[in-house]
C-alpha beads as a LAMMPS data file, in Angstrom:
LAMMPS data file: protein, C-alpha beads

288 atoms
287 bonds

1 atom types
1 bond types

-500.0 500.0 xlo xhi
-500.0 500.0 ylo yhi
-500.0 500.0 zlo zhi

Masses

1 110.0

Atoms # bond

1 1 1 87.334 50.531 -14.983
2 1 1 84.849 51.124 -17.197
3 1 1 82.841 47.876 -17.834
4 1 1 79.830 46.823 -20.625
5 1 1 78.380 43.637 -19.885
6 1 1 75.279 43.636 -22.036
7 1 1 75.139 44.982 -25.808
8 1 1 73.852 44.062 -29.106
9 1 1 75.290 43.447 -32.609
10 1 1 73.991 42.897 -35.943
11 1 1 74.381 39.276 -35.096
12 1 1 71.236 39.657 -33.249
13 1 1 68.909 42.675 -33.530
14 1 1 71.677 45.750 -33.263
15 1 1 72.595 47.768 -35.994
16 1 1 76.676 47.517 -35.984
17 1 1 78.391 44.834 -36.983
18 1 1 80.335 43.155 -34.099
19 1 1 83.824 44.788 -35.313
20 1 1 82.566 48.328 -35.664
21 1 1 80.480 47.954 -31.903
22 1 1 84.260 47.357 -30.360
23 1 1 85.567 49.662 -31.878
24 1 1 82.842 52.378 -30.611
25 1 1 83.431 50.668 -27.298
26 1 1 87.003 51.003 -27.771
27 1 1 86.378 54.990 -28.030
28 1 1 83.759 55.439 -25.003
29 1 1 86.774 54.378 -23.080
30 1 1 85.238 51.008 -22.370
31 1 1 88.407 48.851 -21.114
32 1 1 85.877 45.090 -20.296
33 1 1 83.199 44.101 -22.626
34 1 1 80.718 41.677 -23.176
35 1 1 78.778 41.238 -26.511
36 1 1 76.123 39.411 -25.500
37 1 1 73.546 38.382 -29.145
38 1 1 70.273 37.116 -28.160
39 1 1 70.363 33.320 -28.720
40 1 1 73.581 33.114 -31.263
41 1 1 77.845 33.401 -30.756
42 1 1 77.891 34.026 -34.303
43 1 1 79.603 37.970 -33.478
44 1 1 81.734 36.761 -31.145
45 1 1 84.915 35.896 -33.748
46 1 1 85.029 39.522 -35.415
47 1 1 84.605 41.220 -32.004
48 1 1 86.968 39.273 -30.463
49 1 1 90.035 39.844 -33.828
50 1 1 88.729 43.647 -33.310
51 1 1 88.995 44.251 -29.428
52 1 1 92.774 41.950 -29.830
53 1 1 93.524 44.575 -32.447
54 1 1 92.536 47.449 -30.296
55 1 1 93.934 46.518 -26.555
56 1 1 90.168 46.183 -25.447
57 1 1 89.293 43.267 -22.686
58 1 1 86.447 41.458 -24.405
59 1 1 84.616 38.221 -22.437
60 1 1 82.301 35.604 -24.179
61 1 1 78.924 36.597 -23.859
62 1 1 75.157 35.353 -24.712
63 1 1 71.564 36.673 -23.702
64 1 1 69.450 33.245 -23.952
65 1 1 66.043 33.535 -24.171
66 1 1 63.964 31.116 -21.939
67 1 1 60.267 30.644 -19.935
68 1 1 59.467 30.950 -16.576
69 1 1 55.253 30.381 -15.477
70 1 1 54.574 31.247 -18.977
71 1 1 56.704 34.472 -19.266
72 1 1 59.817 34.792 -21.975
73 1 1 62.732 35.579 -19.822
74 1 1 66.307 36.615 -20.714
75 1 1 69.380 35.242 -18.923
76 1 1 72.953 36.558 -19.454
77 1 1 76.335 34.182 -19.892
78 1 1 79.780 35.184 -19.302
79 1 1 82.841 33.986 -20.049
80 1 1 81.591 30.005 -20.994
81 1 1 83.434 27.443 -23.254
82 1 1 81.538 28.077 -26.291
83 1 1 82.384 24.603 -27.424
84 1 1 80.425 23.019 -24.561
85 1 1 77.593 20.188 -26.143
86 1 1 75.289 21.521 -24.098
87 1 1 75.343 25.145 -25.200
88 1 1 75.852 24.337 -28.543
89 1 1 72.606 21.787 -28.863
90 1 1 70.910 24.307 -26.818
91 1 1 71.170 27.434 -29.415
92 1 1 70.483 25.163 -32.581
93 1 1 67.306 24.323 -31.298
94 1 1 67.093 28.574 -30.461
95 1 1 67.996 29.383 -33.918
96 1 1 65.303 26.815 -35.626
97 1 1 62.675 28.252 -33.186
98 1 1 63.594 31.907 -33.934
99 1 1 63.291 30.926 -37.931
100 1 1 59.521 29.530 -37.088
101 1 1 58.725 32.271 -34.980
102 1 1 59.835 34.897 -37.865
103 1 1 57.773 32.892 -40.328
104 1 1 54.864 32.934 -38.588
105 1 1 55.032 36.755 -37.171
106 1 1 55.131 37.164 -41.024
107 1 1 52.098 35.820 -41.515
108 1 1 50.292 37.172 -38.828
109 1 1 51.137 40.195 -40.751
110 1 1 50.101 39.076 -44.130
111 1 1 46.993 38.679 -42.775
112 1 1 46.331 41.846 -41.874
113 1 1 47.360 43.129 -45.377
114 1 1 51.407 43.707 -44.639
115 1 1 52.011 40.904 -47.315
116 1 1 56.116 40.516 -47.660
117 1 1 57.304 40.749 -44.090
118 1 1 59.933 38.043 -43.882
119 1 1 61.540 39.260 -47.491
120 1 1 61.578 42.279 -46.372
121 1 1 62.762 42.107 -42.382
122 1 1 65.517 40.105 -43.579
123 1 1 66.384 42.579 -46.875
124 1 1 67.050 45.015 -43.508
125 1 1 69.089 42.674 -41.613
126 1 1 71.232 41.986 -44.500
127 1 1 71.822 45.628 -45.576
128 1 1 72.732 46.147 -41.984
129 1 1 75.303 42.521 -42.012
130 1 1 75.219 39.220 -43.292
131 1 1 73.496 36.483 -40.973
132 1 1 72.060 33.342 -40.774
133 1 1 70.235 34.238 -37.724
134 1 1 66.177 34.826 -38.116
135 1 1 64.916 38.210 -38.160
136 1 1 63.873 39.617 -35.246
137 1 1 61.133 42.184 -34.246
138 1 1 63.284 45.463 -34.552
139 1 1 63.808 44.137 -38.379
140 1 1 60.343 43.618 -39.138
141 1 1 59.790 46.888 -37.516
142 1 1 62.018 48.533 -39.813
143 1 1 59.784 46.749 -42.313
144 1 1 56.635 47.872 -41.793
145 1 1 58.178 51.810 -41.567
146 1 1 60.181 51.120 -45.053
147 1 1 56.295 49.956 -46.692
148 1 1 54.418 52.540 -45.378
149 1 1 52.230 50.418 -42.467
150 1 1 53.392 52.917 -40.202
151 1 1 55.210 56.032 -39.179
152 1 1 58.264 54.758 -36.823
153 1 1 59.356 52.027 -34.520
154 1 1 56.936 53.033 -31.815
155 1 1 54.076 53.061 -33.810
156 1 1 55.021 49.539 -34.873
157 1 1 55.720 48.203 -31.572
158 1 1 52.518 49.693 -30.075
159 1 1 50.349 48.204 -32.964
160 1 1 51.632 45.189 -34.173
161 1 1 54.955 43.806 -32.677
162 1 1 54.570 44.684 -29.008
163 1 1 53.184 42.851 -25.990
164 1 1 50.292 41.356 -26.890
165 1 1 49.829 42.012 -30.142
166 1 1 49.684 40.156 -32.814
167 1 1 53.243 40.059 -33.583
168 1 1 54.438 39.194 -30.126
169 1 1 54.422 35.550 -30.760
170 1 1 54.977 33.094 -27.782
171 1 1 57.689 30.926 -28.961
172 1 1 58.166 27.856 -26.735
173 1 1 61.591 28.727 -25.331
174 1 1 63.448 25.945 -22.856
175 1 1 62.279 26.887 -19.470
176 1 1 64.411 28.972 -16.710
177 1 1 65.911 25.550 -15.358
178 1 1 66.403 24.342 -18.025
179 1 1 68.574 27.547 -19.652
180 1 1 70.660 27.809 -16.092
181 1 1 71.746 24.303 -16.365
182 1 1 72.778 24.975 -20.095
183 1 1 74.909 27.875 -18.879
184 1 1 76.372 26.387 -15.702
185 1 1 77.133 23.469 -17.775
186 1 1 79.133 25.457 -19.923
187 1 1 81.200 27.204 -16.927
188 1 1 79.217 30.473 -17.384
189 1 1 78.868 33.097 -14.731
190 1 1 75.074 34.166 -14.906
191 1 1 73.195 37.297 -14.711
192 1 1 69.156 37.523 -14.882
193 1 1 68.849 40.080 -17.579
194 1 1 66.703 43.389 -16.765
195 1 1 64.503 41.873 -14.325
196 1 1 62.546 44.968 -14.093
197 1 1 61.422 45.495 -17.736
198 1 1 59.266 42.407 -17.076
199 1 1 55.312 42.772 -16.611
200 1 1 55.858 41.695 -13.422
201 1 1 53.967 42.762 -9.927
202 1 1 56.905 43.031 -7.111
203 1 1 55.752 39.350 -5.518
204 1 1 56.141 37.882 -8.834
205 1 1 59.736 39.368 -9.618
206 1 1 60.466 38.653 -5.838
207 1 1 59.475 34.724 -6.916
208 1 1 61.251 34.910 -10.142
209 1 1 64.405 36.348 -8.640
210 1 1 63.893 32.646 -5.899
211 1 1 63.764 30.327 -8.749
212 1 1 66.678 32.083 -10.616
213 1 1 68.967 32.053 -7.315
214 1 1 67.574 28.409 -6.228
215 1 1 68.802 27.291 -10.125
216 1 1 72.146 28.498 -9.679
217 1 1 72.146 31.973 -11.635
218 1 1 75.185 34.256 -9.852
219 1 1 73.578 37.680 -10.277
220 1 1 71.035 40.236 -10.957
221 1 1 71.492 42.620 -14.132
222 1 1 70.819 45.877 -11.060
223 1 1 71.746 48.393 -13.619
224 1 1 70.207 48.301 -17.369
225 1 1 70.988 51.410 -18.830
226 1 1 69.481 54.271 -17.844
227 1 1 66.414 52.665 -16.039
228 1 1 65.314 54.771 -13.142
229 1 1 66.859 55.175 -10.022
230 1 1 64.232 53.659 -7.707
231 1 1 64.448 50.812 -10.021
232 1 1 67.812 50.404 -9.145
233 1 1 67.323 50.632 -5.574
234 1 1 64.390 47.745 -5.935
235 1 1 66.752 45.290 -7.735
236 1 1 69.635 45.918 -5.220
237 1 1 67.364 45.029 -2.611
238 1 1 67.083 41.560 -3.843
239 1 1 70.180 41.125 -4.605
240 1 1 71.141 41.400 -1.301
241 1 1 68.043 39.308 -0.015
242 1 1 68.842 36.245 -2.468
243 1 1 73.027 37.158 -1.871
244 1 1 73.441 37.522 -5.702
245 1 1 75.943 39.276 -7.282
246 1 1 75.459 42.495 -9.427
247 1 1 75.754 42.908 -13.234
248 1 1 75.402 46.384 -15.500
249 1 1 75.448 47.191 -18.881
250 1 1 73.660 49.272 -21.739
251 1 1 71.513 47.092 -23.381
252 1 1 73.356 48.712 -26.633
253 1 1 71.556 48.094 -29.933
254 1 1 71.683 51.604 -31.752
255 1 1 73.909 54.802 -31.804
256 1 1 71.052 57.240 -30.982
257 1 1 68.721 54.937 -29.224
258 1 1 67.751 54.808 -25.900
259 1 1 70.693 53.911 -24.794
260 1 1 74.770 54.020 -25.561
261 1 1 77.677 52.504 -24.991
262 1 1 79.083 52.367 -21.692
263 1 1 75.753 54.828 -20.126
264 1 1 73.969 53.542 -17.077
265 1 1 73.281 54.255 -13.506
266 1 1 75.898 53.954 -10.932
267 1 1 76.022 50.374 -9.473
268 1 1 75.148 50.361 -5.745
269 1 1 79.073 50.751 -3.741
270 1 1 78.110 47.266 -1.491
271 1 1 76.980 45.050 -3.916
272 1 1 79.685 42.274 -5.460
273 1 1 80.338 43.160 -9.429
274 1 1 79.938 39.437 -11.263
275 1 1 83.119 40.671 -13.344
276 1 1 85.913 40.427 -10.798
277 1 1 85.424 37.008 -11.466
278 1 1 86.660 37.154 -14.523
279 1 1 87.982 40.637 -15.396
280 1 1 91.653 39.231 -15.123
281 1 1 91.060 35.665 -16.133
282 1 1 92.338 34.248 -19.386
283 1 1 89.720 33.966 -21.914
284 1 1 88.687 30.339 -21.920
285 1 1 85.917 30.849 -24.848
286 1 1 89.120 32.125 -27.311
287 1 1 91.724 30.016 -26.057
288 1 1 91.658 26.931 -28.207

Bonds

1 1 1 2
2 1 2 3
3 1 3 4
4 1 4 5
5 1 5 6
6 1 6 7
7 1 7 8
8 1 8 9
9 1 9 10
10 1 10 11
11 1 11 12
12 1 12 13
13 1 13 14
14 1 14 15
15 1 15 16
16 1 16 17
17 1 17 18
18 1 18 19
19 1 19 20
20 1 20 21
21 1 21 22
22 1 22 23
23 1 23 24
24 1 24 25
25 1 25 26
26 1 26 27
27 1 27 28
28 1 28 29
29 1 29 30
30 1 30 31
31 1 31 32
32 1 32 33
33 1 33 34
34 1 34 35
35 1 35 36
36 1 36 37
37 1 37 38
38 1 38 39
39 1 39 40
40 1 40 41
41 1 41 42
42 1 42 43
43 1 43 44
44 1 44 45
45 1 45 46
46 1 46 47
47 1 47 48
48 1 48 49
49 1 49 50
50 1 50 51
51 1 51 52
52 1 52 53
53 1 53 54
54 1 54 55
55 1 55 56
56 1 56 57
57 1 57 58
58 1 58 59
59 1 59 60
60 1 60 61
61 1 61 62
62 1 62 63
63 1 63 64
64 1 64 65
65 1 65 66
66 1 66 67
67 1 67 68
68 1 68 69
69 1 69 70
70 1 70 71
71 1 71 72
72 1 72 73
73 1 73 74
74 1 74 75
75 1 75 76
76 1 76 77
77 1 77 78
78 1 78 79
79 1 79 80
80 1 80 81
81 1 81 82
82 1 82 83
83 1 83 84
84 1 84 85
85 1 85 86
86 1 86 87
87 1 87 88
88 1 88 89
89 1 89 90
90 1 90 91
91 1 91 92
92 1 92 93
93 1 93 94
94 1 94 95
95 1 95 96
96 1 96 97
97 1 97 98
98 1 98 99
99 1 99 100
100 1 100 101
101 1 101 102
102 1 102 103
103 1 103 104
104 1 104 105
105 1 105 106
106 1 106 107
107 1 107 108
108 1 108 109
109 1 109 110
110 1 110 111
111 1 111 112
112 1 112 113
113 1 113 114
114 1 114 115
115 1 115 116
116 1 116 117
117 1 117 118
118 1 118 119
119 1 119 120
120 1 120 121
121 1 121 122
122 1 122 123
123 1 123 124
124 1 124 125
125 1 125 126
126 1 126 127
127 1 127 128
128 1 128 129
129 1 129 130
130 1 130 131
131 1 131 132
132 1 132 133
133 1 133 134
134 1 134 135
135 1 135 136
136 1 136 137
137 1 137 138
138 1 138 139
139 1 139 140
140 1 140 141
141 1 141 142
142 1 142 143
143 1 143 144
144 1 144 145
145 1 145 146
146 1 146 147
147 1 147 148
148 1 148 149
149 1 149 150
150 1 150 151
151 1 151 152
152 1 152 153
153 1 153 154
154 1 154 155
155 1 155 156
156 1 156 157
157 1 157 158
158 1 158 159
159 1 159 160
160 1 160 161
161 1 161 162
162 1 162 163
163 1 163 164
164 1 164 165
165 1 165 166
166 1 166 167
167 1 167 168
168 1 168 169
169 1 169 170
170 1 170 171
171 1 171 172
172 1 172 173
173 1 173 174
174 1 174 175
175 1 175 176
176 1 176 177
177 1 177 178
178 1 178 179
179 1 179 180
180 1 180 181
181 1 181 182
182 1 182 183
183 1 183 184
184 1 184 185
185 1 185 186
186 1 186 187
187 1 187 188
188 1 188 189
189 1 189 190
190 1 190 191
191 1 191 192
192 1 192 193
193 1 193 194
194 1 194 195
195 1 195 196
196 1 196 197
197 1 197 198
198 1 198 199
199 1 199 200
200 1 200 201
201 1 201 202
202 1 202 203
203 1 203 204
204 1 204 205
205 1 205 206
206 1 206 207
207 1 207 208
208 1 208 209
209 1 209 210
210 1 210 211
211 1 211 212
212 1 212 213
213 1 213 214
214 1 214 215
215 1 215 216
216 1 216 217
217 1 217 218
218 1 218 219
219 1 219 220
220 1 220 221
221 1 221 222
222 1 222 223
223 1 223 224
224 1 224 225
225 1 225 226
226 1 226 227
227 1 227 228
228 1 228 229
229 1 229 230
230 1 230 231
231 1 231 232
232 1 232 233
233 1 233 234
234 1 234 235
235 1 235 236
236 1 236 237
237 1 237 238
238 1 238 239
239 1 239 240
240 1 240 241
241 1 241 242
242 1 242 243
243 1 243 244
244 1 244 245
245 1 245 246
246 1 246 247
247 1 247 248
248 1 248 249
249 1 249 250
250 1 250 251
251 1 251 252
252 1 252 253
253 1 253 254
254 1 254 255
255 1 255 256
256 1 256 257
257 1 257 258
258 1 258 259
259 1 259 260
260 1 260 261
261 1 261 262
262 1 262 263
263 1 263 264
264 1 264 265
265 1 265 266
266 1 266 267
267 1 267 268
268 1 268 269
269 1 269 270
270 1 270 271
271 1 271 272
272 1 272 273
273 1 273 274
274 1 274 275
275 1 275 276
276 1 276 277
277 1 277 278
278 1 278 279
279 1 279 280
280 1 280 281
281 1 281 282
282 1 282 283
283 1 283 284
284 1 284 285
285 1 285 286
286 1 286 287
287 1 287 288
């Protein structure tokens, strides 16, 4: 079976609309999918009428941003009641904070003479689908190319919207706990999101990967793409150490990006896959 548990729609900060992603799911040969928007369910109806239409298995999915010792921190949901009070309080307060946070990465920029950031970073997430989510840092990168600030993405990124710089604003995001009890209060199977892209020294992953297990996540995201081997190998080890199940998936957001649909390293043969737990399960987030 060919499985996606982690991609990105113009709901969030992808470039398809949720309908069109299944569908180029749908013709990878991807049979299990997960759309998983950071910090909204707003893709989730269109995806799910287009993978219905289209014989594809698609589970509920979410990629909630959080903090942990002062670090933003992504954590995956599967296969929740989206209807759960918890969840539902939980990404209202996400989508006010990610409307602040756009405001105020705008005028970091205006300040350095970009005037027109947030007109314009939304302008590009419209043209690219209607939503009432905030516009994120891919938009506002596409921004900054459109006016001239600078030559691509990368450029962007490493000058003004990366790590550290001025655009990487540190939202106040609920904390790790905090998130996990959100999810598990929702019936979610949970996945710590690429736990290797963080900054992270090996002890401090190691104590990151603790807290996650201790707070009741279910697995590791071992496979992001194509992230490199010896990465893999790292993150299986503590998955085994903490015994947490595995997740994979693409990390989708663009066709030609860094990565596609349904491309990624082979999972590890003895770890547990978090999606035989629900792989043949009726859809709970669809079924009322």
């Amino acid at each position: 079976m060919i499985v996606d548990l982690h991609c990105h729609s113009t709901a969030s900060d992808g470039v398809l609309a949720p309908e069109v992603l299944v569908e180029r799911a749908h013709a990878r040969g991807i049979e299990l999918l997960a759309l998983t928007d950071h910090d909204t369910l707003e893709g989730l109806g269109a995806a799910r009428a287009a993978a219905d239409s289209l014989g594809i298995r698609l589970v509920s999915g979410i990629e909630l941003s959080c903090q942990w010792n002062g670090a933003t921190i992504h954590v995956l949901g599967y296969a929740f009641d989206p209807e759960a009070s918890a969840l539902k309080n939980a990404i209202a307060k996400l989508h006010a904070g990610r409307w602040q946070r756009a405001e105020l990465i705008a005028q970091r920029l205006a300040a350095k003479g970009m005037p027109g950031a947030l007109e314009g970073a939304r302008e590009v997430q419209q043209q690219r689908g209607d939503s009432g989510n905030a516009p994120a840092r891919p938009h506002f990168a596409e921004f900054l190319v459109r006016a001239g600030h600078v030559r691509d993405h990368a450029e962007a990124f490493r000058k003004w919207l990366g790590s550290g710089k001025l655009g990487d604003v540190k939202q106040h995001w609920p904390s790790l706990e905090g998130t996990l009890s959100t999810l598990r209060d929702a019936g979610a199977w949970i996945s710590l999101a690429h736990p290797w892209q963080y900054d992270f020294t090996r002890s401090k992953r190691r104590r990151l990967v603790a807290d996650f297990a201790q707070g009741g996540g279910h697995a590791l995201e071992v496979v992001n793409g194509m992230q490199p081997l010896e990465q893999v190998g790292g993150l299986s080890i503590l998955a085994r150490e903490f015994g947490l199940m595995a997740s994979l998936g693409s990390d989708f957001h663009a066709p030609g990006d860094w990565s596609e649909l349904g491309m990624y390293r082979a999972l590890p043969d003895d770890l547990q896959p978090i999606w035989r737990h629900f792989e043949h399960e009726p859809d709970k987030s669809f079924a009322r």
